[in-house]
PyMOL Python script that loads the backbone (N, CA, C, O; Angstrom):
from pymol import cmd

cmd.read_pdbstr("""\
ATOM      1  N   UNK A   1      76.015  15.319  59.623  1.00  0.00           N
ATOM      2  CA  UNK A   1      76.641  14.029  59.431  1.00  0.00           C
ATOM      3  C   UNK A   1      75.644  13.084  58.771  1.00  0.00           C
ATOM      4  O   UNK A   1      75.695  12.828  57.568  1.00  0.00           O
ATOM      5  N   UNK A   2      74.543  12.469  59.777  1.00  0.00           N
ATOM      6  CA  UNK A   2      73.820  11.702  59.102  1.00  0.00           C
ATOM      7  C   UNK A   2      72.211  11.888  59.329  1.00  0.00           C
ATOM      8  O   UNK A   2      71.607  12.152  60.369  1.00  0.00           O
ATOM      9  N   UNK A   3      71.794  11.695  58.199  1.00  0.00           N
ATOM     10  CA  UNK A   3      70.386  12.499  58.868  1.00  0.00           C
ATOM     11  C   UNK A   3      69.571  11.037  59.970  1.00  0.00           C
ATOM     12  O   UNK A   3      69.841   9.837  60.024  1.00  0.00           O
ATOM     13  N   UNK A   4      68.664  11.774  60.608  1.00  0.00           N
ATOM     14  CA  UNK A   4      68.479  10.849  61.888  1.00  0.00           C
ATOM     15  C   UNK A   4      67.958   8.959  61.252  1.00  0.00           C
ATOM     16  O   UNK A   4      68.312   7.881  61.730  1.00  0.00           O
ATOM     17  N   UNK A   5      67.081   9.225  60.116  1.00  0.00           N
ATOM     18  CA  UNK A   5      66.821   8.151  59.852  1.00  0.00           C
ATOM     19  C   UNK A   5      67.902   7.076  59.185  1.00  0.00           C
ATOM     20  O   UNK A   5      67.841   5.851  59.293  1.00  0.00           O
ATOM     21  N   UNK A   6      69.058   7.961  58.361  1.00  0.00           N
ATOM     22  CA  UNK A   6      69.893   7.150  57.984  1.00  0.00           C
ATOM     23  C   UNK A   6      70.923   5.961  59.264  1.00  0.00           C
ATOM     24  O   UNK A   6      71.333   4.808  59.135  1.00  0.00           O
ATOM     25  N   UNK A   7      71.019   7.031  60.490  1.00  0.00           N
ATOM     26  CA  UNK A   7      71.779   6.725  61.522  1.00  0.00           C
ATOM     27  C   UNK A   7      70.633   6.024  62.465  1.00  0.00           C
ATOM     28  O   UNK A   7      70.956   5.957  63.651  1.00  0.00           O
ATOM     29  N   UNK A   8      69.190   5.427  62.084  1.00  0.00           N
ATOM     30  CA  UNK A   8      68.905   4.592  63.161  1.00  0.00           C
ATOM     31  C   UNK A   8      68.717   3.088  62.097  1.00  0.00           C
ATOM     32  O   UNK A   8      68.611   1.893  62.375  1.00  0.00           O
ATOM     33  N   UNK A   9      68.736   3.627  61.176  1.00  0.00           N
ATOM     34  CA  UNK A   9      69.473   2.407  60.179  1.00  0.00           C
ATOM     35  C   UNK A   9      70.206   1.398  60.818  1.00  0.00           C
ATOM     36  O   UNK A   9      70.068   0.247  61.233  1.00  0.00           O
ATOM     37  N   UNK A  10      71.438   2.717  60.687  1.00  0.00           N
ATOM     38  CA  UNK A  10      72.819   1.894  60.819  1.00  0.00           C
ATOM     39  C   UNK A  10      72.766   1.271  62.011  1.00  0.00           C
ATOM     40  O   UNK A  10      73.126   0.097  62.099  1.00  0.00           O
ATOM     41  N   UNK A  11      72.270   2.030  63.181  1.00  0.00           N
ATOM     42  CA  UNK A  11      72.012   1.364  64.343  1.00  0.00           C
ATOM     43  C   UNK A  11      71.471   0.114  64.854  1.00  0.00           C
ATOM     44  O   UNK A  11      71.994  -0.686  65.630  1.00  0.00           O
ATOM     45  N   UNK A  12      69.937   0.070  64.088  1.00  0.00           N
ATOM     46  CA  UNK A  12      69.296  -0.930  64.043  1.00  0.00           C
ATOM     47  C   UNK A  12      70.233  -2.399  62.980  1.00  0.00           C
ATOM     48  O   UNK A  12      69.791  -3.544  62.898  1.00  0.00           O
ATOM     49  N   UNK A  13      71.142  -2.054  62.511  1.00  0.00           N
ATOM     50  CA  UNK A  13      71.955  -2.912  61.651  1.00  0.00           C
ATOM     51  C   UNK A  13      72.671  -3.857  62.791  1.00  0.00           C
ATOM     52  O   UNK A  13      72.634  -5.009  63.222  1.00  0.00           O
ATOM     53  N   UNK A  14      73.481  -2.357  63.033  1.00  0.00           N
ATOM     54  CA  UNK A  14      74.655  -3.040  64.244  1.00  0.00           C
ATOM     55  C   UNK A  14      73.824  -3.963  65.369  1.00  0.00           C
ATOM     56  O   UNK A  14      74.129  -5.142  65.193  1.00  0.00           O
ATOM     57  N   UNK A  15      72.860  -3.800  66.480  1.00  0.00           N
ATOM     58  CA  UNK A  15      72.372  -4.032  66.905  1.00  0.00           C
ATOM     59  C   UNK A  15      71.904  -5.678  66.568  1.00  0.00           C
ATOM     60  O   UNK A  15      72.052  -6.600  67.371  1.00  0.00           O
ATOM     61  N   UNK A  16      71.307  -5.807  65.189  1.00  0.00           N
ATOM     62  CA  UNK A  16      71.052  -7.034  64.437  1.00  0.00           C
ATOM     63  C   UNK A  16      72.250  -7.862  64.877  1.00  0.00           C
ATOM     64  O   UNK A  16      72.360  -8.928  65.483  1.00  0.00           O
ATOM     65  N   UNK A  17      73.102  -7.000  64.358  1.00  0.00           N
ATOM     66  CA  UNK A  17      74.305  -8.155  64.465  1.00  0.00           C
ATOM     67  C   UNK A  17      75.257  -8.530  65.584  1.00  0.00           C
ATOM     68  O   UNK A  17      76.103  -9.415  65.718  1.00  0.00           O
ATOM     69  N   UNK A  18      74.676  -7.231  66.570  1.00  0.00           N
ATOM     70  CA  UNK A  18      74.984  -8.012  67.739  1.00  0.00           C
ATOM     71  C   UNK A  18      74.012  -9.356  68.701  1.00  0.00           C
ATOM     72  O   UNK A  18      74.339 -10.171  69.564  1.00  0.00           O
ATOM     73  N   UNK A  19      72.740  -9.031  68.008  1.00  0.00           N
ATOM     74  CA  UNK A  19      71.877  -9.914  68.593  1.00  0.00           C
ATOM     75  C   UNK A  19      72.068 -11.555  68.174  1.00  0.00           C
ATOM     76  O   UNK A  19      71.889 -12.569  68.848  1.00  0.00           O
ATOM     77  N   UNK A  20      72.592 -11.334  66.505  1.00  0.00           N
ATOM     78  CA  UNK A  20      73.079 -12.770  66.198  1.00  0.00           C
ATOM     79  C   UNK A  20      73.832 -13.040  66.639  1.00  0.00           C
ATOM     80  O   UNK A  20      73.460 -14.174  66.941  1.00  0.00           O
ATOM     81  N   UNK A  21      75.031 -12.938  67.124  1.00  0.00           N
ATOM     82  CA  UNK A  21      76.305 -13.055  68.249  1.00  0.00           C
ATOM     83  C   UNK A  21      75.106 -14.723  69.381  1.00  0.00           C
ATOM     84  O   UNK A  21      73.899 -14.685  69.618  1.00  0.00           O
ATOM     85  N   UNK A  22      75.706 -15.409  69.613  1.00  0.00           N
ATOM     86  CA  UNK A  22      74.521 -16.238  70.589  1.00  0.00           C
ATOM     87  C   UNK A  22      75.197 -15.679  71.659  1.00  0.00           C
ATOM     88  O   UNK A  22      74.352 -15.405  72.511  1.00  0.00           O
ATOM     89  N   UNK A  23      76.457 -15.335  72.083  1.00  0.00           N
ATOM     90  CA  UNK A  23      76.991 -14.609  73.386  1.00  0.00           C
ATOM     91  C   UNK A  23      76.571 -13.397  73.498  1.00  0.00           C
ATOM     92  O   UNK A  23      77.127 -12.846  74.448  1.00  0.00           O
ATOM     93  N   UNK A  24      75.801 -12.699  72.928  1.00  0.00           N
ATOM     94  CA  UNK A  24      75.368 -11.320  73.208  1.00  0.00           C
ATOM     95  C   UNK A  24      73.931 -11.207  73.222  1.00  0.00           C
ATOM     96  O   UNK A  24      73.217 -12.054  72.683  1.00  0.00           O
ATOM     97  N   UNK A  25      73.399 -10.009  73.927  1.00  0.00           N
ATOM     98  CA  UNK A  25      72.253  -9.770  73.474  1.00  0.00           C
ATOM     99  C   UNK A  25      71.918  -8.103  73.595  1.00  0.00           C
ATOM    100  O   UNK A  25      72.361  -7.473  74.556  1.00  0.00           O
ATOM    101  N   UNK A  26      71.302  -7.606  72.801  1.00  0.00           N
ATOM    102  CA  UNK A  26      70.959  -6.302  72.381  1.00  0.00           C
ATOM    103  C   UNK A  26      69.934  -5.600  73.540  1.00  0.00           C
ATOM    104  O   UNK A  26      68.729  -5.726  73.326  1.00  0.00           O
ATOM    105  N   UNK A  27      70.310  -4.954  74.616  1.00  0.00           N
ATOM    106  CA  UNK A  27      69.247  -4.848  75.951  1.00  0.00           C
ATOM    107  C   UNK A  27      68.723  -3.112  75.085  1.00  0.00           C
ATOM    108  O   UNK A  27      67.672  -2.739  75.606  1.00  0.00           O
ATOM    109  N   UNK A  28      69.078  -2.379  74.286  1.00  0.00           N
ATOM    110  CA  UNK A  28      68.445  -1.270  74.628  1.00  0.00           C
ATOM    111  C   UNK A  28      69.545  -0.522  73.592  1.00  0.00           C
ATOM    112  O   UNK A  28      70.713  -0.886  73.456  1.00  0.00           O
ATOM    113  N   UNK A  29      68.854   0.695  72.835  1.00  0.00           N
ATOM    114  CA  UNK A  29      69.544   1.426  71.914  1.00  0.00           C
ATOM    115  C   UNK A  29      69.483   2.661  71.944  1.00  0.00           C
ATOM    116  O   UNK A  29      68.366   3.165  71.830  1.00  0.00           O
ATOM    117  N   UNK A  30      70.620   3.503  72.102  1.00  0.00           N
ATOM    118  CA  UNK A  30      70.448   4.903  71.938  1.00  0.00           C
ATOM    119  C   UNK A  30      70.709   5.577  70.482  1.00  0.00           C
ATOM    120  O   UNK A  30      70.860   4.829  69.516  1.00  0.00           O
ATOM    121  N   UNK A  31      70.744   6.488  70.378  1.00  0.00           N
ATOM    122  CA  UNK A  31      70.708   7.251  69.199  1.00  0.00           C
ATOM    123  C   UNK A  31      71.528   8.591  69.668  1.00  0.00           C
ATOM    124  O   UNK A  31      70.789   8.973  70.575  1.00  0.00           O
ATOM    125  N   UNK A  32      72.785   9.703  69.600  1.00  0.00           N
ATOM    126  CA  UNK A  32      73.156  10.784  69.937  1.00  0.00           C
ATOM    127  C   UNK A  32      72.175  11.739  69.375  1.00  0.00           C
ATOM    128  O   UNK A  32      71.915  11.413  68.217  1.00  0.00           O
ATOM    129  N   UNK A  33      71.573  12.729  69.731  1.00  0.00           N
ATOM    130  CA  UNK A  33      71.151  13.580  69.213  1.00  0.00           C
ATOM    131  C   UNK A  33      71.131  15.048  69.971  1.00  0.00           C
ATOM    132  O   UNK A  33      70.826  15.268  71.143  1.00  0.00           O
ATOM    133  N   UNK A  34      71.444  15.751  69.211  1.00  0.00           N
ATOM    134  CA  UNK A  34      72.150  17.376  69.662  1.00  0.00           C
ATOM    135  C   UNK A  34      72.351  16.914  70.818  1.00  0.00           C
ATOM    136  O   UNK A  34      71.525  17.078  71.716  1.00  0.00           O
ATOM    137  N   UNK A  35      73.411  16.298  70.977  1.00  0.00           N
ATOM    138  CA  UNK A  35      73.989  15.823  72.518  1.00  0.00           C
ATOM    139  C   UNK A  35      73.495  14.980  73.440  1.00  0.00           C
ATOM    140  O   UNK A  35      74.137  14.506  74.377  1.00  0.00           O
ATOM    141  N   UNK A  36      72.351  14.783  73.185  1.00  0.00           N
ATOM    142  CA  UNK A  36      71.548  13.696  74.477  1.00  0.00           C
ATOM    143  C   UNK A  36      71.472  11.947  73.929  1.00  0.00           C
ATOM    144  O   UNK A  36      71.308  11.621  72.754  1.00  0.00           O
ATOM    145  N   UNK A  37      71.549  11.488  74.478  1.00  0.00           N
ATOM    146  CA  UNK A  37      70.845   9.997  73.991  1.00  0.00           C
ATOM    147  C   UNK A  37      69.518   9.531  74.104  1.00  0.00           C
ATOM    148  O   UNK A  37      68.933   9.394  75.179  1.00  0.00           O
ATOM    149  N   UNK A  38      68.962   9.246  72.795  1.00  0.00           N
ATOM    150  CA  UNK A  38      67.725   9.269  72.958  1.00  0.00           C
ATOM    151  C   UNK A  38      67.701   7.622  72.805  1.00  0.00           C
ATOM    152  O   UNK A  38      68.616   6.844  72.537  1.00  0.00           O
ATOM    153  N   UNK A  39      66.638   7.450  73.013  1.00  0.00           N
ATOM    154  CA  UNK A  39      65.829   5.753  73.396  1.00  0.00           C
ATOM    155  C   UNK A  39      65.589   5.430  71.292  1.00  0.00           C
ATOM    156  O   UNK A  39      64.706   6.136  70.805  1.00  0.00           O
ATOM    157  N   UNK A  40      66.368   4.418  70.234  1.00  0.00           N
ATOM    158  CA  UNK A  40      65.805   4.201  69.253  1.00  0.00           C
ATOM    159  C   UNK A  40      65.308   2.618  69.227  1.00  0.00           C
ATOM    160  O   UNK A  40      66.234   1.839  69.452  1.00  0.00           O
ATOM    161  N   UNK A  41      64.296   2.134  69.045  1.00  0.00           N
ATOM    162  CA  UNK A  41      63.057   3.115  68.501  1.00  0.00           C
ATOM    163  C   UNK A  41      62.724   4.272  69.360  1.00  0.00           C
ATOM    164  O   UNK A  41      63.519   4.285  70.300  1.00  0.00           O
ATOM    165  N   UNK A  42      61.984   5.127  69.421  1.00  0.00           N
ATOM    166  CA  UNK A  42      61.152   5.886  70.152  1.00  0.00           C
ATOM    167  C   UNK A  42      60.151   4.693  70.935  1.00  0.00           C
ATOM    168  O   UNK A  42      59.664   3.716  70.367  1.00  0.00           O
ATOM    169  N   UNK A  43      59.981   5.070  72.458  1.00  0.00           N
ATOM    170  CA  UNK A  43      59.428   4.324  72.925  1.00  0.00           C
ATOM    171  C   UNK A  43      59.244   4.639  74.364  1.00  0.00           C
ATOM    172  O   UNK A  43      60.104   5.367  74.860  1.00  0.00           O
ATOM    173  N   UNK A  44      57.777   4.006  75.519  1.00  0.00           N
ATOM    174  CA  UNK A  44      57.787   4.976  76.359  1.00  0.00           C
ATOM    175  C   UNK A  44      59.151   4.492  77.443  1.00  0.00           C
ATOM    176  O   UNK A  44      59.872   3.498  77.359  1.00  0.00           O
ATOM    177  N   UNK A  45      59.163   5.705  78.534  1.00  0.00           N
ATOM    178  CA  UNK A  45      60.681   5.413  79.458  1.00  0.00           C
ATOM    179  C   UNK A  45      60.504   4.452  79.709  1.00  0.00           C
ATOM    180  O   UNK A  45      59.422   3.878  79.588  1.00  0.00           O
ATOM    181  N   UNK A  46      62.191   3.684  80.413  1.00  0.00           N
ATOM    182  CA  UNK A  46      62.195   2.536  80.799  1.00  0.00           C
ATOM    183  C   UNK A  46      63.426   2.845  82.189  1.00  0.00           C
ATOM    184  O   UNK A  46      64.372   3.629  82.104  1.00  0.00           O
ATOM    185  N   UNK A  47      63.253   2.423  82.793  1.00  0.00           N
ATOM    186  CA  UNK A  47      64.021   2.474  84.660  1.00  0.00           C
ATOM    187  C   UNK A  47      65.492   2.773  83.988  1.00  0.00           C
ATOM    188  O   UNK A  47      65.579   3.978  84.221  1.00  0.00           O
ATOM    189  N   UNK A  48      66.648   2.433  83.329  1.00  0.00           N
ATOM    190  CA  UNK A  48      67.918   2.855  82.818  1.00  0.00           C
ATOM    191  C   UNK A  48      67.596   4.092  81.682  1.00  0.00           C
ATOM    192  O   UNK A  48      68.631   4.364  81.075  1.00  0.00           O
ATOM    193  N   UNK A  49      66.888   4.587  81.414  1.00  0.00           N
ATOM    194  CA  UNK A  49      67.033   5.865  80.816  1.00  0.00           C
ATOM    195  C   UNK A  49      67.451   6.846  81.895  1.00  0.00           C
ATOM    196  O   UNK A  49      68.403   7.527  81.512  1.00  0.00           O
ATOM    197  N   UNK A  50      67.048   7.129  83.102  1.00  0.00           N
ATOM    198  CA  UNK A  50      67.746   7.953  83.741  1.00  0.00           C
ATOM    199  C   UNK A  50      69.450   7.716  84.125  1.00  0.00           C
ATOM    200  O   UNK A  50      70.141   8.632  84.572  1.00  0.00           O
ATOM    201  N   UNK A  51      69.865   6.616  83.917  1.00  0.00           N
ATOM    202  CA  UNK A  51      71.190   6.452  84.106  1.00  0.00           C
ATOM    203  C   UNK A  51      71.872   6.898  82.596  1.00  0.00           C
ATOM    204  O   UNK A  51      72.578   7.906  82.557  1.00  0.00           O
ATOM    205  N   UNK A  52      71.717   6.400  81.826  1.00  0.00           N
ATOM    206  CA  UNK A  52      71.859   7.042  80.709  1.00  0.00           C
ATOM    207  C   UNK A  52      71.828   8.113  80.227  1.00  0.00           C
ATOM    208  O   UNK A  52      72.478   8.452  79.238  1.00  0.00           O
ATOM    209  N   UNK A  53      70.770   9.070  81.099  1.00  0.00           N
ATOM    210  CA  UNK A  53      70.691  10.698  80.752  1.00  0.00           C
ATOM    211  C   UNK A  53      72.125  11.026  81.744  1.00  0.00           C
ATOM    212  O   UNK A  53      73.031  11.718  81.281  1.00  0.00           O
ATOM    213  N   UNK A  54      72.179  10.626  82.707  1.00  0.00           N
ATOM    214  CA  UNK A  54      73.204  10.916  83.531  1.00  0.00           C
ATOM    215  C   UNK A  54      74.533  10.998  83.196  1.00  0.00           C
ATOM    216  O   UNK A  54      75.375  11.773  83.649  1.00  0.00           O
ATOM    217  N   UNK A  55      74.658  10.119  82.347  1.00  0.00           N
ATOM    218  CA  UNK A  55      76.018   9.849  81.425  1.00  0.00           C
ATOM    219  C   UNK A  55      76.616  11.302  80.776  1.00  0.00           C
ATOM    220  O   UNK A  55      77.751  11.767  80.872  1.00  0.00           O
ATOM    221  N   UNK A  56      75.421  11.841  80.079  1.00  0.00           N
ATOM    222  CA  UNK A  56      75.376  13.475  79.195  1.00  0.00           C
ATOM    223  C   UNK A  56      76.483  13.249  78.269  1.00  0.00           C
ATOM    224  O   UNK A  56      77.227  14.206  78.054  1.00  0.00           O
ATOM    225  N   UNK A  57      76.721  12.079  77.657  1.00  0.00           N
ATOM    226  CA  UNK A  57      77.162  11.560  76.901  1.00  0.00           C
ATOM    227  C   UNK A  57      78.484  11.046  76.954  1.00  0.00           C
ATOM    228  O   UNK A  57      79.161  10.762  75.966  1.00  0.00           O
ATOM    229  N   UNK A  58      78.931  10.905  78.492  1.00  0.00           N
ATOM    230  CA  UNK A  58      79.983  10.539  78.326  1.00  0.00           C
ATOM    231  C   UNK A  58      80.196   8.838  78.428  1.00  0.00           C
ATOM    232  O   UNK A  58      79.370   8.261  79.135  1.00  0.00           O
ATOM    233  N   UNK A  59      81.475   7.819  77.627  1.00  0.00           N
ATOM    234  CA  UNK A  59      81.387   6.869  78.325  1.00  0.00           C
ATOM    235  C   UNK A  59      81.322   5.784  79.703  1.00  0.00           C
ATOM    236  O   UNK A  59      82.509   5.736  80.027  1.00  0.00           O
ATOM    237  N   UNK A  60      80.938   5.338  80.190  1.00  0.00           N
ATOM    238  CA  UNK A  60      81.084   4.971  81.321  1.00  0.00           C
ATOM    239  C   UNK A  60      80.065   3.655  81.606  1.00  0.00           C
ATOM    240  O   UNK A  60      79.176   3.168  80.907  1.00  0.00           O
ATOM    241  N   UNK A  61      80.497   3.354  82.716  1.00  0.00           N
ATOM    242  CA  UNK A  61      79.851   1.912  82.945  1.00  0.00           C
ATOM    243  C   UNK A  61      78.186   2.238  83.667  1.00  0.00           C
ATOM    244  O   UNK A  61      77.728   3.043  84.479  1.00  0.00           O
ATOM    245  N   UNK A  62      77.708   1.218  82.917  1.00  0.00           N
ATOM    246  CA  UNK A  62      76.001   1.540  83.733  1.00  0.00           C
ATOM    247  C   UNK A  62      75.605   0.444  84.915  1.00  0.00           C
ATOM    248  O   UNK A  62      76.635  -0.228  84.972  1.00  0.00           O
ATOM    249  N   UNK A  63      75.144   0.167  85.404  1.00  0.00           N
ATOM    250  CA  UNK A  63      74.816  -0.477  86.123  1.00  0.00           C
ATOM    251  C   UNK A  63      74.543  -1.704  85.574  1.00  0.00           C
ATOM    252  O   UNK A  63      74.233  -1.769  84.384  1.00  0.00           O
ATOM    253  N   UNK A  64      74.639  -3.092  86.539  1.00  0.00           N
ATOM    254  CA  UNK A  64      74.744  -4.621  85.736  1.00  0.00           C
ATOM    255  C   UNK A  64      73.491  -4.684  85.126  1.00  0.00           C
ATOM    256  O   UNK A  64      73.603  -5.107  83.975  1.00  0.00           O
ATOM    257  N   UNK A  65      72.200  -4.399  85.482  1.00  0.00           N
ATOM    258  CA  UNK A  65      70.793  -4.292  85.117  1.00  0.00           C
ATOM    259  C   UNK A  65      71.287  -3.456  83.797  1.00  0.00           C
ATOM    260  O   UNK A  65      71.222  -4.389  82.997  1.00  0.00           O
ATOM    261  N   UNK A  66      71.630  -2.602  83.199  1.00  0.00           N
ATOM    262  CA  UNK A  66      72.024  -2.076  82.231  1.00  0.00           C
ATOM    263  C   UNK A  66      73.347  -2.107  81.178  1.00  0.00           C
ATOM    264  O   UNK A  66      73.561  -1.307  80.267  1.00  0.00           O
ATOM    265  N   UNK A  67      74.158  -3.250  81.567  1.00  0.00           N
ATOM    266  CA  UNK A  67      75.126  -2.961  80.960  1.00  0.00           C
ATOM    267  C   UNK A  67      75.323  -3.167  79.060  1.00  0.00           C
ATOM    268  O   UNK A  67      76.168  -2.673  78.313  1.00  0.00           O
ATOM    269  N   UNK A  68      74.529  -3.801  78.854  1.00  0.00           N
ATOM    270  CA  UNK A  68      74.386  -3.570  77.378  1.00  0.00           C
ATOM    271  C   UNK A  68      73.734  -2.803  76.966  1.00  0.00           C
ATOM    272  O   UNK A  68      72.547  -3.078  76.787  1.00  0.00           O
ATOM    273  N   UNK A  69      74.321  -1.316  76.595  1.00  0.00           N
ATOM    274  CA  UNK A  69      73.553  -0.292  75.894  1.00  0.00           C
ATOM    275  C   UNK A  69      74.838  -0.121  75.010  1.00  0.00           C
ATOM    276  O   UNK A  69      76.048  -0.108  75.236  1.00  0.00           O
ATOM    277  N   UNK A  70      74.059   0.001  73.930  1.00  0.00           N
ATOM    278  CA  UNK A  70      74.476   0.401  72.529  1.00  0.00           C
ATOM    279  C   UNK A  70      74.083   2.209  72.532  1.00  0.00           C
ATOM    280  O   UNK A  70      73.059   2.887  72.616  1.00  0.00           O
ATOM    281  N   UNK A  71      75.692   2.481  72.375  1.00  0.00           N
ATOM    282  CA  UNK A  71      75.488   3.665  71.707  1.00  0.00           C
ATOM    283  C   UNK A  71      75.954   4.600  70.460  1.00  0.00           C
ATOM    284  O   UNK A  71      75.405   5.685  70.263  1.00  0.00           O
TER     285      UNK A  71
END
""", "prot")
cmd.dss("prot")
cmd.show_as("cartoon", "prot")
cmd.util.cbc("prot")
cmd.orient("prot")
């Protein structure tokens, strides 16, 4: 589909433009990759990556400490 750098592009785009939103704010970004969600940028763990691995990609609600993740 898209090679990884094109799709943290787009990501890092969307993200932008959710951060300009003044009602929103951008807490944290994943990236799909061969099925997992990875942390974009690359960066070390953070306490909601394990809720997020938990997901295994499905949608669902994260915890209020987490609820803005972009995926």
């Amino acid at each position: 589909m898209f090679d990884r750098r094109v799709a943290e592009e787009i990501l890092n785009t969307a993200a932008q433009a959710v951060s300009d939103m003044s009602f929103c704010e951008d807490k944290d970004r994943y990236l799909a990759v061969n099925g997992q969600l990875k942390p974009v940028p690359k960066r070390a763990a953070l306490p909601q990556d394990q809720d997020v691995r938990r997901l295994r990609g499905r949608d669902s609600v994260l915890p209020v400490s987490c609820s803005a993740v972009t995926t």
